[in-house]
C-alpha positions, 0 to 999 in steps of 0.5 A: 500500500505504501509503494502504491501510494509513492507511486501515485504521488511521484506520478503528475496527475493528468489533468486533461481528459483522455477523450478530449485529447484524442479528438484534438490529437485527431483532428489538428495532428499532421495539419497545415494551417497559416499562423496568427502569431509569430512563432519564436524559436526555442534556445532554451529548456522552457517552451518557447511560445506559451498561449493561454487566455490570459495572452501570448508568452515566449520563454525568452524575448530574445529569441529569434522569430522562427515562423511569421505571422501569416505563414504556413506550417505543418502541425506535426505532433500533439502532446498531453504534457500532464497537468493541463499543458497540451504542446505542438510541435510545429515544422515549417511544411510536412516535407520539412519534418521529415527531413529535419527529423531524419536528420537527428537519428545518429548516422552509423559508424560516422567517426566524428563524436560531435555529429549526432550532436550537430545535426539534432541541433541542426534539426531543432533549429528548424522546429519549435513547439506551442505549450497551450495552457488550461484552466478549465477543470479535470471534470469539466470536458466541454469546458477543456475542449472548448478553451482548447478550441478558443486558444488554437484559434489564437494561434492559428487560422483554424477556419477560413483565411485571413481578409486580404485587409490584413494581409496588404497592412502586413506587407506595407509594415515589412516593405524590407522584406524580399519581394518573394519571402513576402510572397511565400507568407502572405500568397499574393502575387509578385506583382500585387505585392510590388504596387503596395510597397511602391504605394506612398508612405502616409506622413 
């Protein structure tokens, strides 16, 4: 009795309803969807982009942006942290996981000690992951999934797309950007894009 009450302590209690976690893992795992938030790239052991109701977080303020807003990126994995933390892990395209994923399985007989250590940190540059963070109750299913729902749609475009609106301001805000990076975010064509850059600024 007492081992099994060690257990149980040393064991995190998992908050978040088996049968809401397996229908937002089956529905939004191995899905493309475009971002509403930049995503920041994770340098350290705290997750890099914390979204709750209270708001948006990041680990670290310093870290560098890995998606843009307005970007495309592939869902690859959802995880049941314990507690009431669900995580994605986000990849810039499905091809992009794959080969990045490749590359953090050791290579055999490879005579460097440090590559397997180079290439996965190579591979993680390219990935970063979404910690969303609950209030909802254990009990209370609808509440949990309904929350989930809400905070995904924080970070992502979950139905429809973005009103071009939107779109033409983030481009007149990055008038920087190549022409063809501004194009892989925001869909337009090259030429769209260059009439609105070329556009006067307002004084």
């Amino acid at each position: 009795m007492l081992a099994a009450l060690l257990l149980a302590l040393a064991t995190p209690a998992r908050a978040i309803q088996r049968e809401v976690f397996r229908d937002v893992r089956g529905r939004y795992e191995r899905m493309t969807l475009r971002l509403r938030i930049d995503l920041r790239r994770s340098v350290n052991a705290a997750s890099p982009n914390v979204v709750s109701l209270d708001g948006v977080g990041y680990g670290s303020e310093r870290a560098p942006v890995l998606f843009d807003r307005f970007e495309r990126v592939f869902i690859e994995r959802v995880n049941d942290e314990g507690g009431t933390r669900l995580t994605l892990t986000v990849y810039r395209s499905e091809d992009e996981a794959r080969t990045l994923r490749a590359t953090d399985i050791p290579q055999p007989g490879n005579p460097n000690p440090m590559f397997g250590r180079t290439m996965a940190m190579w591979a993680q540059s390219g990935s970063t992951s979404v910690e969303l963070s609950l209030k909802a109750g254990k009990k209370d299913q609808a509440g949990q999934l309904a929350e989930i729902e809400a905070l995904l749609d924080r970070v992502f475009y979950v139905s429809g797309e973005p009103p071009r609106r939107e779109l033409e301001d983030h481009i007149r805000r990055h008038r920087g950007t190549p022409v063809g990076r501004l194009h892989d975010i925001t869909g337009l064509t090259p030429e769209e894009i260059r009439a609105i850059v070329q556009e006067p600024v307002a004084p």
